[in-house]
N, C-alpha and C positions, 0 to 999 in steps of 0.2 A: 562366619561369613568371609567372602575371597574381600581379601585388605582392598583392592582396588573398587569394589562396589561397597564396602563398606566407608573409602571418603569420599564417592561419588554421591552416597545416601546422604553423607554428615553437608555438603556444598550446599547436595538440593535443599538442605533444610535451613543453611544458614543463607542463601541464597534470596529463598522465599520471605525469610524475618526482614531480611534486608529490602525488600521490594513492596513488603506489608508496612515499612516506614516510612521506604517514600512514597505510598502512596495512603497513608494513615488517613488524611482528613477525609478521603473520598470513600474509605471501607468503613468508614463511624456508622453509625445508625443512625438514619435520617438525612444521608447524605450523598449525593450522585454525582458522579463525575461526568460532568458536564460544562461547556459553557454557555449554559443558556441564559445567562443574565445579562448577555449582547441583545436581549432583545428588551429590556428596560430603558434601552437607546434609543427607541425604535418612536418615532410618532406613534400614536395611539395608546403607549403604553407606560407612558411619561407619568402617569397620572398616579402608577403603582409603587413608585420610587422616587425620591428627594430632588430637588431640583438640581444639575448636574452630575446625575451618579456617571460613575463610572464602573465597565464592566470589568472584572478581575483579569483577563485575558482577549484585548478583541481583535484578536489575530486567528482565532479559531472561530472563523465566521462557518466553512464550510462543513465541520462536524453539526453544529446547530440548525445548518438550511439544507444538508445534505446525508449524512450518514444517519443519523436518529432515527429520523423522521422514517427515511428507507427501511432499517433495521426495523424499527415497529412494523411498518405494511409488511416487511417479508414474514415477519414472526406470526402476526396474525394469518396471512393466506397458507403458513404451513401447518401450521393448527387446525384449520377448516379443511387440511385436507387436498388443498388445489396448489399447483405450481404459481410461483410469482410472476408470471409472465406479461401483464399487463399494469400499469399505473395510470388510472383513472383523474388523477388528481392533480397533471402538470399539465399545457398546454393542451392540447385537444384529443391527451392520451399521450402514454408514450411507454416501447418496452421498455421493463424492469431488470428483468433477468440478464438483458441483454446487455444493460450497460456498464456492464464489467464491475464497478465501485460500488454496486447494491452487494455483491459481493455476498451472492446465497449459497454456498456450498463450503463457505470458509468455516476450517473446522472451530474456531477461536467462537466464530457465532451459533455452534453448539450448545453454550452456555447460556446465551439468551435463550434458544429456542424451546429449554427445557427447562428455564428457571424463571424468573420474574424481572422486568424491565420496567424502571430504568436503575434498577439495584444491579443488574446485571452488567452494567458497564466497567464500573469498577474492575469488577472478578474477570473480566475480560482483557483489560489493560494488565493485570497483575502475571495473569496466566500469561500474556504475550510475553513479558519482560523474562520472566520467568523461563521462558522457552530459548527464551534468546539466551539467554547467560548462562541455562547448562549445554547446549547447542556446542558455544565456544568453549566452554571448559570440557565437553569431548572431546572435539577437536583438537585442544592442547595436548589432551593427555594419547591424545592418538598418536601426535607426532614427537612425542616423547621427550614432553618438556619437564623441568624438575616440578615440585609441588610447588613451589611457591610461584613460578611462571606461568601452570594451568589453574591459580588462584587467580591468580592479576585476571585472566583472559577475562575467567568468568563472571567476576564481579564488577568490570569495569564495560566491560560491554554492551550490558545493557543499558547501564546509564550514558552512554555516548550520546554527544548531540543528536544528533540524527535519529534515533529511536524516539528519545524522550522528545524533539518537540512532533514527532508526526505520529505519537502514539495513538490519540486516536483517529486518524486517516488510513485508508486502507495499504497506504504507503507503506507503512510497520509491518502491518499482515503480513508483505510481498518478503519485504528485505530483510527481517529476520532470521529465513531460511537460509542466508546465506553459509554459515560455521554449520549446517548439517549437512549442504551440498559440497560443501570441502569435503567434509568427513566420508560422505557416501562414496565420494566421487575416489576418495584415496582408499578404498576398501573394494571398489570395484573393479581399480587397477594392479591391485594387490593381487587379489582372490575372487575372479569374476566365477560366479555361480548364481542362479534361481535368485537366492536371497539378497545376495549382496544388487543385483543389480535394480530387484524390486522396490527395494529399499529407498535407492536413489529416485527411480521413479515417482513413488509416492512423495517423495519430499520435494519432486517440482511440481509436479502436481497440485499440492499444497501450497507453494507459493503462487501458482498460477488460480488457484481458488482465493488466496486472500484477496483478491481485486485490485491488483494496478499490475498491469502488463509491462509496463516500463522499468518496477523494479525489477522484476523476474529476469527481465532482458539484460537489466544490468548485472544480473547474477548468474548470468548464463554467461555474459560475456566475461567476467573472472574464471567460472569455473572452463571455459574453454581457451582461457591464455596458460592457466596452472595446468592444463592437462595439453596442451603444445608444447609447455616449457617440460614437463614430463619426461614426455614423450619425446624432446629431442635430447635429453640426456640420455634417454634410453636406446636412442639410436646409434649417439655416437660412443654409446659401450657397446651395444651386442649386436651394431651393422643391419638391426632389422626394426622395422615398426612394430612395436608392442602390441601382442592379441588381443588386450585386454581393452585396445579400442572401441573395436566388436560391440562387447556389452554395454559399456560407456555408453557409445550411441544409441544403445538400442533402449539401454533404460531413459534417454531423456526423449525416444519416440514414444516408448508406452507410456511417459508422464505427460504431454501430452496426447496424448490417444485417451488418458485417464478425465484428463482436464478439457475434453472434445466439448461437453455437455454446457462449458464457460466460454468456451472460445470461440467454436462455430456462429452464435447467436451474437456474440461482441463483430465477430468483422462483417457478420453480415450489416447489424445495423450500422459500422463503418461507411460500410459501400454505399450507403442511403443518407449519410450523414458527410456536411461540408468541413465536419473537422480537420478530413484527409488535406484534404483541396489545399483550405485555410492555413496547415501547417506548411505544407510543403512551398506555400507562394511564402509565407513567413520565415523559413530558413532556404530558401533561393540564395544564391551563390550571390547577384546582383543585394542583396539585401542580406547579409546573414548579420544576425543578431551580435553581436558581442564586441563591444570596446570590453578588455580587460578589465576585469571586477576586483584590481589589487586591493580596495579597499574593504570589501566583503574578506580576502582574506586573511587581513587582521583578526576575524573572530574566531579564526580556528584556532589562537590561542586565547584570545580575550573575548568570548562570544557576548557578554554584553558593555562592549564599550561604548557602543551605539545609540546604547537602551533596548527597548525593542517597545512591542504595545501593551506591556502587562502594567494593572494597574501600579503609578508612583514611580512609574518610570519613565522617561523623554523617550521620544521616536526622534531621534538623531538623523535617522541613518531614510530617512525620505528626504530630508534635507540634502543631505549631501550623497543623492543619486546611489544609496547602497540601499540595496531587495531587505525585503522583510527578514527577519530574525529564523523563519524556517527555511528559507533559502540558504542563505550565508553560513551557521552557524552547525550545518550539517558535520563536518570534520572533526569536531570539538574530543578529543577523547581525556582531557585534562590537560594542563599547562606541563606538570611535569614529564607526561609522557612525549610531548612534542620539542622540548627543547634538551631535554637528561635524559632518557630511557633510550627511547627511538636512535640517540647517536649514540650512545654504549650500546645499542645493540649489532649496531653495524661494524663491529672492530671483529665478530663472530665472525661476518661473511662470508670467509676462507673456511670454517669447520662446519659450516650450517647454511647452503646453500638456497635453504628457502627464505634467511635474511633476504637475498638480493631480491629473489622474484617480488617479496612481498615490497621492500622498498620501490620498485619498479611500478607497483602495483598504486602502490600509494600515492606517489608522485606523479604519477602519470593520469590519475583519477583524478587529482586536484588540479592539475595545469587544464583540464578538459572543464573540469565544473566552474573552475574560476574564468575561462574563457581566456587563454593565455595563446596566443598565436603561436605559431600553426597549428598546433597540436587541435584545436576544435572545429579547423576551418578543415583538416583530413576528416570526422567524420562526416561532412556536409557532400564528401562525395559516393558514401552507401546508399544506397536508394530508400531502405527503409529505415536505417537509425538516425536518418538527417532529420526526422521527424517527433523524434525522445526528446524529453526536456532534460538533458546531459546535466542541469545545475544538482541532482538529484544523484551526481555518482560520487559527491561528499562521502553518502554512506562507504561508498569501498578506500576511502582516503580511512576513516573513521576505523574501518575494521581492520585498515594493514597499521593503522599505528599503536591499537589494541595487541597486535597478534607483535610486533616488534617489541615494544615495551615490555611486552611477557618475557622475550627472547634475552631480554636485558638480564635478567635474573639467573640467566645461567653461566654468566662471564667471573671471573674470579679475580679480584686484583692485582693489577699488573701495570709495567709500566705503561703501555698504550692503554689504560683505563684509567693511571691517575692523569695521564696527561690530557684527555678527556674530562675528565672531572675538574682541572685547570681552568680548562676553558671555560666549560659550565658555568665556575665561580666567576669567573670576571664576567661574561654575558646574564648572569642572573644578577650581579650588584649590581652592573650600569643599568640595566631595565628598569631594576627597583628603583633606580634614583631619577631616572625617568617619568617611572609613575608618581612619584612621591610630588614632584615637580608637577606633571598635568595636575594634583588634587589640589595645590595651592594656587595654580592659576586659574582654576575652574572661577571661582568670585571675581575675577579681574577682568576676565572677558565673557561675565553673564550679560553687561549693561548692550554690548555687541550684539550676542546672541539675541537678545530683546528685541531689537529692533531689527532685526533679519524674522524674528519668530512672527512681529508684527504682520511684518510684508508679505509674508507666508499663508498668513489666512484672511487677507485683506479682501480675497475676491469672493469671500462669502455673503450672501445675501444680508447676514442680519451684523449690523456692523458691533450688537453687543455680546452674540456670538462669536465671534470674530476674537473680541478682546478677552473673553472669558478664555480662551482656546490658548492664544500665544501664552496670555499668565500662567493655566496651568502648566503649559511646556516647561514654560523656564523655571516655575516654584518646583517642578519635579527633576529638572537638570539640578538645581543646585543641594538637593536634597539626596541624589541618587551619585552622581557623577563623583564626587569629591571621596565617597567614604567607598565606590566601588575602586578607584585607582588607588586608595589607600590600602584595602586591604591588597589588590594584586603584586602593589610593592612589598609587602609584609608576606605574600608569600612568595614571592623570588626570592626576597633574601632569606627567610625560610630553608628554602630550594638549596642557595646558593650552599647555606651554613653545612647544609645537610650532606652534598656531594663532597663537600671538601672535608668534612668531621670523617667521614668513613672512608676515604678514600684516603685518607693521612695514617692507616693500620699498615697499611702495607701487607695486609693478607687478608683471606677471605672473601666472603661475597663483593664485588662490584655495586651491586645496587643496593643497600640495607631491605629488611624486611616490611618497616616503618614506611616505602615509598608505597603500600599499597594502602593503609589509609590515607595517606597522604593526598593521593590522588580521588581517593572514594569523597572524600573530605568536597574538594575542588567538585568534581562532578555533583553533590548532592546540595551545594551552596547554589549552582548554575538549574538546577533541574527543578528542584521546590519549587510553587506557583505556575509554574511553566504547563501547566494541566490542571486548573482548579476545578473546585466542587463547590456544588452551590446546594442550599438547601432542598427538599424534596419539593415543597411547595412552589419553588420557584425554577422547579423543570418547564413545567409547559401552564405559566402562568393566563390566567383565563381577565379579560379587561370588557368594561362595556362597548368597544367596539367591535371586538371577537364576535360578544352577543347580538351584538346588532346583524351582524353578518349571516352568522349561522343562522337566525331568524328568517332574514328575507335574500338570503339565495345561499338557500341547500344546494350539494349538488342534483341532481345532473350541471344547474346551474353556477355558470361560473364568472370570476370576477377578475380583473383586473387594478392593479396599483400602480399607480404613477409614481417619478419621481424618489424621494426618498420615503416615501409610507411601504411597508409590509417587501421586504424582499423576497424576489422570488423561493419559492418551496416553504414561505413561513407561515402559511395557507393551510400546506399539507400537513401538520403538526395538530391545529384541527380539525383535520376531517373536511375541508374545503378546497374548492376546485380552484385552480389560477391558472390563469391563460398561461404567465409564464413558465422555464422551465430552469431550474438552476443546474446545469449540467453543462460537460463538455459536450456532450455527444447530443444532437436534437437530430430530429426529422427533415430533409431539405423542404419535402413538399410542404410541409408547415412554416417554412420562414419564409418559401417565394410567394405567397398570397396574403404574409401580411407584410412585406419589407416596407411598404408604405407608411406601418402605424410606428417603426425603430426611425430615432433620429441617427442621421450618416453618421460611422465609427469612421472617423478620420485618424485617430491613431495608431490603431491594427487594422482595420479593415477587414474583420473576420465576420461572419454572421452566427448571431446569437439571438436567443430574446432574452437577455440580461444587459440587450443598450438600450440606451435609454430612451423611452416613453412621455411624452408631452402631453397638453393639452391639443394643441394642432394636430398632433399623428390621431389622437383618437377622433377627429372631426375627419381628416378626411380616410380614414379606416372604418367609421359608423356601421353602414350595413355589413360589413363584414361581420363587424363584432357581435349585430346582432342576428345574425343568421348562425351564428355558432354559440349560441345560449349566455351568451355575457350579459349581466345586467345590473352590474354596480359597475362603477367605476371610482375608485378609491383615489387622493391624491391629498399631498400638503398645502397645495395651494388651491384657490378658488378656482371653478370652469368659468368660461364666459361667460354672460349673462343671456337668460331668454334660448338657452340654445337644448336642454333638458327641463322634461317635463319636472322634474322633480329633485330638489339639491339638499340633503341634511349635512348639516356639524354634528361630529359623531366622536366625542375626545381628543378632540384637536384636528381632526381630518376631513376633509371634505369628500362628500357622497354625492355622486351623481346617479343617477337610476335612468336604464336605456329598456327599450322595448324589446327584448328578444323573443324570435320567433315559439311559437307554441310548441313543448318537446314531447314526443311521444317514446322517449327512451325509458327501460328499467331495469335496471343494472340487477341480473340476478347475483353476478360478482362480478371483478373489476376486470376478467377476463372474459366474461359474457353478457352481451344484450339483446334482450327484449322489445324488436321495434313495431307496436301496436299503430296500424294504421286506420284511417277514416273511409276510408273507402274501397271494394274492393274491385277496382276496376283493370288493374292490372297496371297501376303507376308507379312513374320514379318515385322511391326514396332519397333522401339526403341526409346522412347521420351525420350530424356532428362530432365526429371521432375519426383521428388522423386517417389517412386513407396507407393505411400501411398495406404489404402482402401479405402479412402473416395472418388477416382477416380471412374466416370462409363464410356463407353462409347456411342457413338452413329451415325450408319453408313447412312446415309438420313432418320434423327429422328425413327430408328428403335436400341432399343438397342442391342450394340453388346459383349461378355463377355472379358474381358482384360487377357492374359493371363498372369498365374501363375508364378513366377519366383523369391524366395524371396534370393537368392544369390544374383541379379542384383537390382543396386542404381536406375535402370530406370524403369520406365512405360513401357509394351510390349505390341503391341494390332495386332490382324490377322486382315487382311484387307481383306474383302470378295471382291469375285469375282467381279467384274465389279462397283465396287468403287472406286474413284478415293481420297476419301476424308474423315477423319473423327472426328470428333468435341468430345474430351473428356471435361467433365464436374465436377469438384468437389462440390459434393455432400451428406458431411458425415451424413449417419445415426445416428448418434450421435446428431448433429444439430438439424434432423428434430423431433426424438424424444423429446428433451431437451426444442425445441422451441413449439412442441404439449401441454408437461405436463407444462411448465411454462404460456402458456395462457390458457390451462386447467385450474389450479389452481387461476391465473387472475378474470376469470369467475364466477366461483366458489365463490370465497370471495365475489368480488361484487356484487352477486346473495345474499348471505347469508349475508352479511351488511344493502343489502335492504330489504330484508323480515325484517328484526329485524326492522330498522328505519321505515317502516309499521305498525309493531306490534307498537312501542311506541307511533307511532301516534295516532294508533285507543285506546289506553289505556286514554294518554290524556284527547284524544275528550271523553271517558266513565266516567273519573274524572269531567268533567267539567260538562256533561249532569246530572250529579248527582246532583251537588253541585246547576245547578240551577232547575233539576225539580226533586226534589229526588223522587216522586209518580213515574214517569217515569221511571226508573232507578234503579230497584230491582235485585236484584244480583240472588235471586234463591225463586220460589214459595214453599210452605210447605204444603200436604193435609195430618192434622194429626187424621182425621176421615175416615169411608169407608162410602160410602155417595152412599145407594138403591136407584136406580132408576127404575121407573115403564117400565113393557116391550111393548114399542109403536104399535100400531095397526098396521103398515106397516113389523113391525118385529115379527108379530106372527109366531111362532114355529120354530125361529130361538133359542128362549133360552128358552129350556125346562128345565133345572138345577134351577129357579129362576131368580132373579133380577140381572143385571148386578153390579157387582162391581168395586167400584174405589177403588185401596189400596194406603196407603201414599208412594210417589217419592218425589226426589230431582233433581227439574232441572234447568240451567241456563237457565236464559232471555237471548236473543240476543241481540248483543250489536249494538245500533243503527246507 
């Protein structure tokens, strides 16, 4: 076997052990990586777990009310057969396919779709990591780093903040691709052909199928500053722009052209959705978001100095105005690569030019996520990236100080390396004695912290709520805070001991070999928990008010939760309908006919049906709700009195029961209905189901036209004379186009990869036939005479002019 795929074999495999450990509890048997034991939080479900349990992670709300639940409907509708195009079970409908984070063509959900859920999450997390870490260790070894710097890449890469905590978010999906589109990207500037550029295609492609358009964007925008900075070296050596432009380009139009069938259906439902609007008035020049977040970026070395919300640890960092733990802690790629690695590897940047890009890279990624003036207020003047949630280009911080640290390992001691390592040792003792210092003051200012923790949850309704809350904060500060700055001092001086022991040889490697567990070490302390598993039984646990539910409003029938009972999509998990929708993306014509029942968002001002819901908005919302089949109404507190026919306590929750109109719908699937009418006189219909365009209908398979009504949240269809019945179909034009040009394009490539792999063959077989009958195998005849010939007895007085002449040509032989 060729030495070089034989340590690429030996990586993948210790690569994979490695990633089977950190994710051990969740591959056990009997065990799922999930967090769904946020919802033993939940009202109603209180009853199934101890009196203040706490969930192991409740910062992973949106994998539990958003991806699961999705990933199951798409798995089942591709099993039956039908595209996922329609989600019967949020709001009054709403595309699937289209909202980009259901995220149906992601090859990673391959593994569901042909294995067993929710076992299959696991193996799906595993396999991403996994992709991502030999991803970068090509990449090293492409740019021809020694063995131990395309070790570093690979094994620390995947563990980097940013992957592990948005692992399962379709976030990861997107941004992993990043160390293949390097790689593609420098193989298509290299040696632009058929392959190489198809290559690259597929692989944004693939990021544009994992489901978040935003990281792809951010990974377009590195690999289009690495191929400017390229490219202008290329310029000012050979005076000309590089050809291999051309392909470059061309491969990220056929990825997407690939990726049509994801995209097309996402901006369309864009264009119908107030998300655009919403963002753009929210990063307005008059308004743009960002006082400086310098204290968010303390965690790109210390990522939990804060806490974050996993269970036995303080949430610090809501206190003192710093984002959650997946915001902030995005850059993380271990302490020693950020304060030791990273500046030994910048002493290169004269023999290894892609030091600087990547420092540039790095630095400029983090002055934009951390919201560091000017630098973020420049892009607020692109018309389309003002609208990216830029906190999220950590990842490219994460990746240039993964690919530097590598870089580190190929320096050799010397004096501008010990005197680096100098430094190191003074900045890693005084740290250390720093930290050592915050873990003994930690008990000296908890009695403080207490009565800030008080004040903090003072405005909660139940004032022994309230007290239970600050206690746990602070019994978890003093348990957590003291022995994590303890060990952080113990590993700088660690750190310190370590640069200065190796760096006092005076010869040899700069960096020892030791800094790479060293760092795996640091990573794997930071990443455990950070993604729990909870038992199988306690995926999608079933409670007496589930039952109650499912009992008396099946769908078509749908229900509503006020307040803090059942958040939005926690409905959809069993099989029941909720008016609301947990998503970014909704329908506008569905939020303007209920703005009424949402209490005013005075502090974004964006429209969602994830604000909040009262008592009062459902009174003066009533016919509405019940013209659109609602007929529970779930909440934690009691309704009025006298004001519903009928009010149950149902495990802590209170039920109201509203009259909703009689439904003549029946869902043959959740992309087609069945609307059985009373009468056949040729009257309006009013389905209760959004009134999107991608509806058609059809009256005994003859299509009939929907009418017009963009005031009303519902579907309206004329029901022709002597029909008793009629079958509307969602069918977006968007779809069918988007699904045309992406297996257009399909075709296309693998038509033009095999002509080429044809061409090389028959090129070969002409090498070869040379080589062994060269007589045979003459590339082009030469007649460098005119050569008279006499005019034949059969052709007299055809050539009265004289003799025929032959003049000299050049022609190829045919290749045999």
């Amino acid at each position: 076997m060729n030495p070089q795929r034989r340590e690429l074999a030996i990586f993948a495999t210790v690569l994979a052990c490695l990633v089977a450990a950190f994710l051990a509890p969740a591959l056990a048997p009997g065990r799922v990586l999930s967090p769904a034991d946020v919802i033993y939080s939940q009202p109603g479900f209180t009853e199934l777990k101890p009196s203040g349990f706490i969930p192991a992670n409740r910062q992973l709300i949106d994998p539990f009310l958003q991806f699961e639940p999705w990933l199951e409907f798409t798995r089942g509708e591709l099993r039956q057969g039908r595209w996922p195009l329609w989600n019967p079970y949020v709001g009054l409908g709403a595309p699937h396919l289209a909202n980009g984070q259901s995220a149906v063509f992601d090859p990673f959900h391959l593994i569901a779709y042909l294995g067993e859920l929710p076992s299959a999450q696991a193996l799906m997390a595993a396999v991403r990591l996994w992709t991502a870490g030999l991803g970068m260790f090509v990449l090293a070894s492409s740019w021809g780093l020694s063995r131990r710097g395309r070790w570093f890449a690979g094994l620390v890469y995947p563990f980097c903040g940013f992957l592990v905590v948005w692992l399962q978010y379709p976030l990861a999906s997107s941004a992993l691709w990043l160390p293949w589109m390097f790689w593609a990207s420098d193989r298509v500037l290299q040696q632009s052909n058929p392959q190489t550029t198809l290559t690259l295609s597929l692989i944004t492609a693939a990021s544009l199928f994992g489901g978040n358009v935003q990281a792809t964007a951010h990974n377009l925008m590195a690999i289009g500053l690495y191929v400017v900075w390229r490219s202008t070296r290329w310029a000012v050596t050979f005076h000309t722009c590089p050809r291999s432009l051309v392909p470059w380009t061309l491969a990220l139009i056929l990825g997407l052209c690939l990726s049509a069938v994801q995209i097309l259906p996402l901006f369309a439902y864009l264009a119908k959705s107030p998300v655009w609007a919403d963002r753009e008035r929210e990063h307005a020049l008059g308004g743009v978001s960002g006082h400086p977040r310098l204290l968010d970026s303390v965690t790109t070395a210390f990522p939990l100095i804060y806490g974050s919300q996993r269970r036995g640890q303080p949430n610090l960092g809501k206190a003192l105005g710093v984002q959650n733990l997946n915001e902030s802690a995005g850059a993380f790629a271990g302490l020693a690569t950020l304060i030791w690695l990273a500046p030994m590897a910048w002493l290169s940047r004269r023999q290894n030019s892609r030091v600087r890009f990547l420092a540039a890279l790095g630095i400029g990624a983090a002055l934009v996520a951390f919201s560091i003036p000017p630098f973020v207020q420049v892009l607020h003047f692109i018309p389309v990236v003002r609208v990216i949630d830029h906190r999220r280009l950590a990842h490219l911080s994460a990746f240039a100080l993964v690919l530097l640290g590598a870089h580190a390992f190929e320096l050799s001691t010397g004096v501008p390396e010990l005197r680096v390592a100098r430094r190191s040792r003074r900045f890693c003792f005084g740290l250390a004695a720093l930290m050592a210092v915050g873990a003994l003051a930690v008990p000296l200012v908890a009695p403080r912290l207490e009565a800030r923790a008080f004040a903090h949850y003072r405005h909660l309704a139940d004032p022994g709520d309230a007290i239970a809350r600050a206690q746990r904060q602070i019994d978890d500060l003093r348990r957590f805070l003291p022995g994590y700055l303890a060990f952080e001092a113990y590993q700088l001086g660690m750190l310190g001991w370590l640069a200065v022991r190796h760096a006092s040889r005076r010869s040899g490697p700069a960096v020892p070999t030791c800094a790479i567990p060293f760092v795996m070490v640091d990573l794997f302390i930071f990443g455990l928990g950070q993604n729990p598993s909870v038992a199988l039984a306690d995926y999608q646990p079933s409670s007496s008010l589930i039952d109650y539910l499912a009992t008396n409003a099946p769908p078509p029938t749908r229900i509503l939760a006020i307040g803090e009972a059942l958040p939005p999509n926690t409905l959809m998990r069993y099989g029941l309908a909720d008016l609301r929708n947990y998503d970014s993306i909704e329908l506008l014509n569905n939020l303007g006919p209920f703005e009424m029942l949402y209490e005013p968002d005075t502090e974004r001002g964006t429209r969602s049906s994830r604000r909040e819901v009262t008592w009062s908005g459902v009174l003066r919302c009533r016919a509405l709700l019940e013209q659109c089949g609602v007929s529970l109404i779930v909440a934690t507190s009691p309704p009025p009195l006298g004001i519903f026919r009928k009010v149950e306590v149902v495990s802590g929750c209170w039920i109201a029961h509203l009259d909703p109109y009689p439904s003549t719908l029946c869902h043959l699937s959740p992309s087609r209905i069945r609307i059985d009418a009373t009468s056949d006189s040729g009257q309006a219909i009013f389905v209760p189901v959004s009134n999107d365009s991608g509806w058609r209908a059809e009256a005994d398979s003859v299509p009939i036209p929907l009418m017009s009504n963009a005031s009303s949240p519902f579907l309206t269809v004329q029901l022709p004379p002597g029909v008793s019945s009629v079958t509307l179909i969602y069918d977006p034009p968007e779809f069918r186009l988007g699904l045309a040009l992406s297996t257009a394009t399909a075709l296309v490539s693998a038509a033009w990869l095999f002509g080429h792999q044809q061409t090389r063959l028959l090129t070969k077989a002409n090498h070869r036939t040379r080589a062994w009958m060269p007589g045979l195998a003459t590339d082009r005849i030469e007649f460098t005479n005119e050569i008279d010939l006499p005019r034949p007895s059969c052709t007299e007085g055809l050539y009265k002019d004289g003799p025929l002449h032959l003049r000299p040509v050049r022609q190829r032989s045919r290749r045999p």
